[in-house]
C-alpha positions as CSV (number, residue, x, y, z in Angstrom):
1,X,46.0,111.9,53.2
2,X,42.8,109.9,52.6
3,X,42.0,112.7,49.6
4,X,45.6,112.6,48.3
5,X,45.0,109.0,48.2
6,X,41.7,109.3,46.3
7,X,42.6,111.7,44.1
8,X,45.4,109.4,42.9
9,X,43.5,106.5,42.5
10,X,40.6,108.7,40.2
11,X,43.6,110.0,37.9
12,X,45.4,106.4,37.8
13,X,41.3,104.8,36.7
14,X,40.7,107.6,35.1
15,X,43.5,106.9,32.7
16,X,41.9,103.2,32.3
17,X,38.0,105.5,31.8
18,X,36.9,104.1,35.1
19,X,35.8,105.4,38.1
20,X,36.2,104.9,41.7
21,X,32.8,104.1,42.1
22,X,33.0,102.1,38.7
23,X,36.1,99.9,40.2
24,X,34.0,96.7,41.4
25,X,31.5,96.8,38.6
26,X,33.9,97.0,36.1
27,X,36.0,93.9,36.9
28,X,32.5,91.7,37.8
29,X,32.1,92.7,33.5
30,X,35.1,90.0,33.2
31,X,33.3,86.5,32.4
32,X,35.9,84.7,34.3
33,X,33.5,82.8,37.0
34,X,31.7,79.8,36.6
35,X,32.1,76.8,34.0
36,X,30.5,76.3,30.9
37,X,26.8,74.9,31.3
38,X,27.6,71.9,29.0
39,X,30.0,70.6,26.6
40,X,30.9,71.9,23.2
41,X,32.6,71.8,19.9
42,X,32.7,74.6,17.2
43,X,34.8,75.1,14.1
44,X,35.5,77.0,11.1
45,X,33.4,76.4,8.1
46,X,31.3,73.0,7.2
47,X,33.4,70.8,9.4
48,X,30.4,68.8,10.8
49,X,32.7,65.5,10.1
50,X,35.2,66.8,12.4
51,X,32.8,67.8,15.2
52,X,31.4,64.8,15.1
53,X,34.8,63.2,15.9
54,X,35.4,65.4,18.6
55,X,32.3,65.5,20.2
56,X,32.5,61.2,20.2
57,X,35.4,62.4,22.6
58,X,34.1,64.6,24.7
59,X,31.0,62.2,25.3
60,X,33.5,59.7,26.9
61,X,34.8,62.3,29.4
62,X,38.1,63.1,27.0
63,X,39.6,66.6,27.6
64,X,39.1,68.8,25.2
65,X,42.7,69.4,24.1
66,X,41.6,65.3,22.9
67,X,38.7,66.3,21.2
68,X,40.5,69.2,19.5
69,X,43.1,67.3,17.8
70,X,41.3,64.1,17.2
71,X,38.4,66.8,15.0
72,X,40.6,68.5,13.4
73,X,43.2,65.6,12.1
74,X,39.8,64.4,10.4
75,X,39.9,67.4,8.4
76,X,44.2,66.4,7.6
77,X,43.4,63.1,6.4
78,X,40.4,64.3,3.8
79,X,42.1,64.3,0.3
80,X,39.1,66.5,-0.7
81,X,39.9,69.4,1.5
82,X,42.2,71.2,-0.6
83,X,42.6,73.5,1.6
84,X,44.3,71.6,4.8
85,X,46.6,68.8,5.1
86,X,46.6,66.0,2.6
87,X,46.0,66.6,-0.4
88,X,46.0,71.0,-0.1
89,X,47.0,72.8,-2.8
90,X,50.8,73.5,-2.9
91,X,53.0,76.6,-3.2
92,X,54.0,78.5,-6.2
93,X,56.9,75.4,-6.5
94,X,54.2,71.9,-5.9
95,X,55.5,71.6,-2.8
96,X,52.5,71.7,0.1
97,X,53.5,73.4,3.1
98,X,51.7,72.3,6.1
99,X,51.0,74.7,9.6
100,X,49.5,74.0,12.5
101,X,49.2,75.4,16.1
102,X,46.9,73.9,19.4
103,X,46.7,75.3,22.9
104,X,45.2,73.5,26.3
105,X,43.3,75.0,29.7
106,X,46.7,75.8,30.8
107,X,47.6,78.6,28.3
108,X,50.1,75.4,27.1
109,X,50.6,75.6,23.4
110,X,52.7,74.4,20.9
111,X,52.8,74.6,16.6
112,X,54.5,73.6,13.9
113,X,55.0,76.0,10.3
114,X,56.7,74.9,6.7
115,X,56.1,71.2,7.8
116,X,56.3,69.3,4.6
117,X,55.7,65.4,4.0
118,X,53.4,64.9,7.6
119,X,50.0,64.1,7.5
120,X,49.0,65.4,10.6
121,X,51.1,68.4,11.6
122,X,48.2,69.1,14.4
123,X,49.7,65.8,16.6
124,X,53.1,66.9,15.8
125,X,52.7,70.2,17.1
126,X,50.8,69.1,20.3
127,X,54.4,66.9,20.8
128,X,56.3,70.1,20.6
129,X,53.9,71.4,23.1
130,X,54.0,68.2,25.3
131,X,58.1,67.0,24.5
132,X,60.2,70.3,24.1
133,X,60.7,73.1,26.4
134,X,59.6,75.0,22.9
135,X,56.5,76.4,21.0
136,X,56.9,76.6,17.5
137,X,59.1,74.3,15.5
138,X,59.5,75.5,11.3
139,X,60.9,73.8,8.1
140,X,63.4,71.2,8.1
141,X,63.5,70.9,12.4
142,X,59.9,70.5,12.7
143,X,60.6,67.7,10.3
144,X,63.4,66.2,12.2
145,X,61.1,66.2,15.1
146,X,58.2,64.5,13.6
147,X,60.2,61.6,12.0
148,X,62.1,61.0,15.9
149,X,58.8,60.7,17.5
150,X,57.6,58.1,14.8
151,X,55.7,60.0,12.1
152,X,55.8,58.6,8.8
153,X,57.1,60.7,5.6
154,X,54.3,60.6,3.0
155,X,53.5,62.0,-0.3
156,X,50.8,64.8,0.0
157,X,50.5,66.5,-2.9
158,X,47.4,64.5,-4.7
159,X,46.5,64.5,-8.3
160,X,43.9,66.5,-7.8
161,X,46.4,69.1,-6.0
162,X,48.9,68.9,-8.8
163,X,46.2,69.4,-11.8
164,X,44.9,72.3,-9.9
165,X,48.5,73.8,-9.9
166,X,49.7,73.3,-13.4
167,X,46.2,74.9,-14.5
168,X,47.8,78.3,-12.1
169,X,50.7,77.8,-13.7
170,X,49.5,78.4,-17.1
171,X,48.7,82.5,-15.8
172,X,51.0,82.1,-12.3
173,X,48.2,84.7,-11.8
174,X,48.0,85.2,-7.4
175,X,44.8,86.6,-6.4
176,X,42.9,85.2,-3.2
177,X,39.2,84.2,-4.4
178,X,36.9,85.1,-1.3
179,X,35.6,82.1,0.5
180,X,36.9,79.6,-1.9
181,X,41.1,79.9,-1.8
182,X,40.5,81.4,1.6
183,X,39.4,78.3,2.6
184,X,42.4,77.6,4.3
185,X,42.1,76.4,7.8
186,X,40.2,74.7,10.0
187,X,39.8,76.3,13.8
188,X,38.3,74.2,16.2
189,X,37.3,75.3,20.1
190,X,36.2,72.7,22.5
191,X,34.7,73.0,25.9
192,X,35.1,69.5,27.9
193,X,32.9,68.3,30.4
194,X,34.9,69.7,33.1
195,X,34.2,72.6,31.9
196,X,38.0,73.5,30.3
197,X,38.8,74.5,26.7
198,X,40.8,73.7,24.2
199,X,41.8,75.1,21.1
200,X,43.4,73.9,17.6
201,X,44.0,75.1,14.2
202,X,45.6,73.2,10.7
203,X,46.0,74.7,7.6
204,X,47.9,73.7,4.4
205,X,47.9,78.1,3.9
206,X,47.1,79.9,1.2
207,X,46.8,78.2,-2.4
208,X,49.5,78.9,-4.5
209,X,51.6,81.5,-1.9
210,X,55.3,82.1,-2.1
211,X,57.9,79.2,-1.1
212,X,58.1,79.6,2.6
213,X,55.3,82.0,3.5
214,X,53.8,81.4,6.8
215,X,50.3,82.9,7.6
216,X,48.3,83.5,11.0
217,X,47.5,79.4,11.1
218,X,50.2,78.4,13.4
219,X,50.6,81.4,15.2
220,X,49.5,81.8,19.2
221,X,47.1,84.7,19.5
222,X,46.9,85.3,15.8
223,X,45.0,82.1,14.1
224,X,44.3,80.9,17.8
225,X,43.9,81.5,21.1
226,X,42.3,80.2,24.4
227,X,42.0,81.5,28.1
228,X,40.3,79.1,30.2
229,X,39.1,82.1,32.5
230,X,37.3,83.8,29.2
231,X,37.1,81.7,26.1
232,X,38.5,80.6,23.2
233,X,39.0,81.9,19.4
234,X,39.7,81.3,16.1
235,X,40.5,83.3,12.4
236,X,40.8,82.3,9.1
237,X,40.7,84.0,5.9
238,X,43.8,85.9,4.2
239,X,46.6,85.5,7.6
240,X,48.3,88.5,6.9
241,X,45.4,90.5,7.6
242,X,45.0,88.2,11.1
243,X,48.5,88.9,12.3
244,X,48.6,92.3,11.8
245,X,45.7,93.0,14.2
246,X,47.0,89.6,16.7
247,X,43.2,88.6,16.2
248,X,42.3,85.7,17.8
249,X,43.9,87.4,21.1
250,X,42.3,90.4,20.4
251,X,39.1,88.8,20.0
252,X,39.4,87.1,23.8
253,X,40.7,90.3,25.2
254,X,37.5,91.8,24.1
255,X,35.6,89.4,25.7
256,X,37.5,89.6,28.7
257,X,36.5,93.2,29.3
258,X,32.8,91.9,29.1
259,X,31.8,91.8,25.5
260,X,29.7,88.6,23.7
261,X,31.4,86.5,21.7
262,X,29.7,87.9,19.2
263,X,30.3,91.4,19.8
264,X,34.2,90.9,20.0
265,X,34.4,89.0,16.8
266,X,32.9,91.8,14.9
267,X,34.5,94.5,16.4
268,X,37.5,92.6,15.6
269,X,36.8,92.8,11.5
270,X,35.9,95.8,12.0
271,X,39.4,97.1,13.7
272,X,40.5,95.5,10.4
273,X,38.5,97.4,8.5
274,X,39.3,100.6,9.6
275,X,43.0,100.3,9.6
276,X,44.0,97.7,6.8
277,X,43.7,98.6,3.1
278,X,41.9,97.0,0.6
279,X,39.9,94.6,3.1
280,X,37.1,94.5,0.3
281,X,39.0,92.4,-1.9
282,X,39.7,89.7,0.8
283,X,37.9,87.5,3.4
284,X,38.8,87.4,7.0
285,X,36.9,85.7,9.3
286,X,36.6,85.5,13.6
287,X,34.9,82.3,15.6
288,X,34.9,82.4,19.2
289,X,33.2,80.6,22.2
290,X,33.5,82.4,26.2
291,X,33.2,80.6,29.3
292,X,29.6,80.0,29.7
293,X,29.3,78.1,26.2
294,X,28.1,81.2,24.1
295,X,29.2,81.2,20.3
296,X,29.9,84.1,18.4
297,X,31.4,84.7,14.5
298,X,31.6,87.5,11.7
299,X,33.5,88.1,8.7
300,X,34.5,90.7,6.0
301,X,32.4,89.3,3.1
302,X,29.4,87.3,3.4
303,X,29.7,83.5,2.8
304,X,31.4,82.3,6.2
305,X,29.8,79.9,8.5
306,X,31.0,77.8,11.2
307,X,29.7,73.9,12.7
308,X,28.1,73.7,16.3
309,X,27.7,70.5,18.3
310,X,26.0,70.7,21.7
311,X,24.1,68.1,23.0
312,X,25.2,65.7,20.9
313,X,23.6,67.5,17.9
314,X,25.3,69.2,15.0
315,X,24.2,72.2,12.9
316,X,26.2,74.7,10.5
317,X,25.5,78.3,10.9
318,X,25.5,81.2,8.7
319,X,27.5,84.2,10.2
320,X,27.1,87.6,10.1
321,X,29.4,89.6,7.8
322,X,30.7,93.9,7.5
323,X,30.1,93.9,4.0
């Protein structure tokens, strides 16, 4: 009986390319003991303002689901970042079409998508998360929602915005530029000083895209996900490419079964790589923090970097890139 037993425990691992003998040491691979050794905030591209907000929050004890959403709304409110919140560059019609997604220590998340005339679609999807028995809210309802729980209707397209979109409409030419239209979101990862994480990502999408298209931004386990046993991550770049591959899940999966941060985002590209066509003329991009406070990022095309803040200091780093 005891072989019998054996011999269908080695074909049931064997199926998962494990041993017996491998059992124990393969599950100690998972990082899912012990906290982080000290706070810390990361995020997608030269976001340094935005870390700084959120590490002012963390210093005071806040959770990180604060710090989260307190960085990235600075991001929101900055008329010069055309690529999130007020004053992003609109659709093919002017309008700007606003997505967002956050998610807490609790695998709690909540997101809004086609939110038009809100400032801060972050806070309004951390409501659906807290208020409704929901996740994602879209359109004309996550509206309705934002305006009963006392956010303001407001004008985002800017001048700026609308001069950049009458000059596209002279060609109505649509063709991602790498690292400049693809620009479009801001992913932030926090770990608090209890040693939780937090994740959020805002986006005003893709310059220019059809009426109504939704990319990987608000998305759970595509633009962003957290596991407060493994670690957190974060895409941006061109969203389809993201949500075809469930990246920022796949990303933490990886690092579940005992890779580096850094390892997992670039096998990550490189699964999209391998199986999506035409990857060389667009830019996709993975950030990601684990348990134990180690970074990690890659991308397609070189040009991607990401903001850092331990320690109360604050430092942008170049990643690495496939091509």
């Amino acid at each position: 009986m005891t072989n019998r037993r054996k011999f269908i425990a080695q074909a049931i691992l064997g199926g998962l390319g494990l041993s017996v003998g491998q059992q124990g040491k393969a599950a100690s691979r998972w990082p899912i003991s012990g906290l982080a050794s000290e706070p810390a905030v990361i995020s997608t591209w030269n976001n340094v303002a935005a870390n700084r907000k959120a590490w002012k929050v963390l210093k005071k004890g806040g959770r990180a689901l604060d710090a989260v959403e307190q960085g990235v709304r600075v991001a929101e409110a900055n008329p010069e970042d055309m690529s999130v919140g007020y004053g992003g560059r609109p659709d093919r019609d002017g309008k700007v079409t606003l997505d967002a997604c956050i998610m807490d220590e609790e695998g709690n998340c909540g997101s809004v998508c086609f939110l038009q005339d809100i400032k801060h679609p972050i806070s309004v999807a951390r409501l659906v998360m807290e208020k409704t028995p929901h996740v994602m809210l879209a359109g004309e309802g996550a509206l309705q929602f934002a305006l009963e729980n006392g956010f303001e209707r407001e004008n985002l397209l800017t001048e700026d915005a609308r001069k950049s979109w009458e000059e596209w409409k002279k060609e109505s030419h649509y063709q991602p530029v790498i690292n400049i239209e693809n620009h479009d979101t801001i992913g932030m990862l926090a770990i608090g000083q209890d040693g939780n994480l937090s994740g959020a990502c805002t986006t005003s999408g893709a310059a220019f895209k059809m009426h109504g298209r939704v990319g990987d931004s608000p998305i759970i386990g595509a633009g962003l996900y957290v596991d407060n046993e493994v670690g957190g991550a974060v895409a941006t770049g061109l969203g389809e490419a993201v949500i075809k591959t469930a990246g920022s899940f796949l990303v933490v999966e990886l690092m579940r079964q005992g890779m580096s941060p850094q390892a997992a985002c670039e096998e990550a590209v490189r699964r999209i790589t391998r199986k999506q066509k035409g990857y060389e003329d667009f830019q996709v991009a993975f950030l990601a923090i684990n348990r134990e406070g180690k970074a990690g990022a890659y991308s397609i095309h070189k040009g991607f970097m990401y903001a850092l803040s331990r320690q109360g200091g604050h430092e942008v780093v170049d990643a690495g890139h496939f091509i």
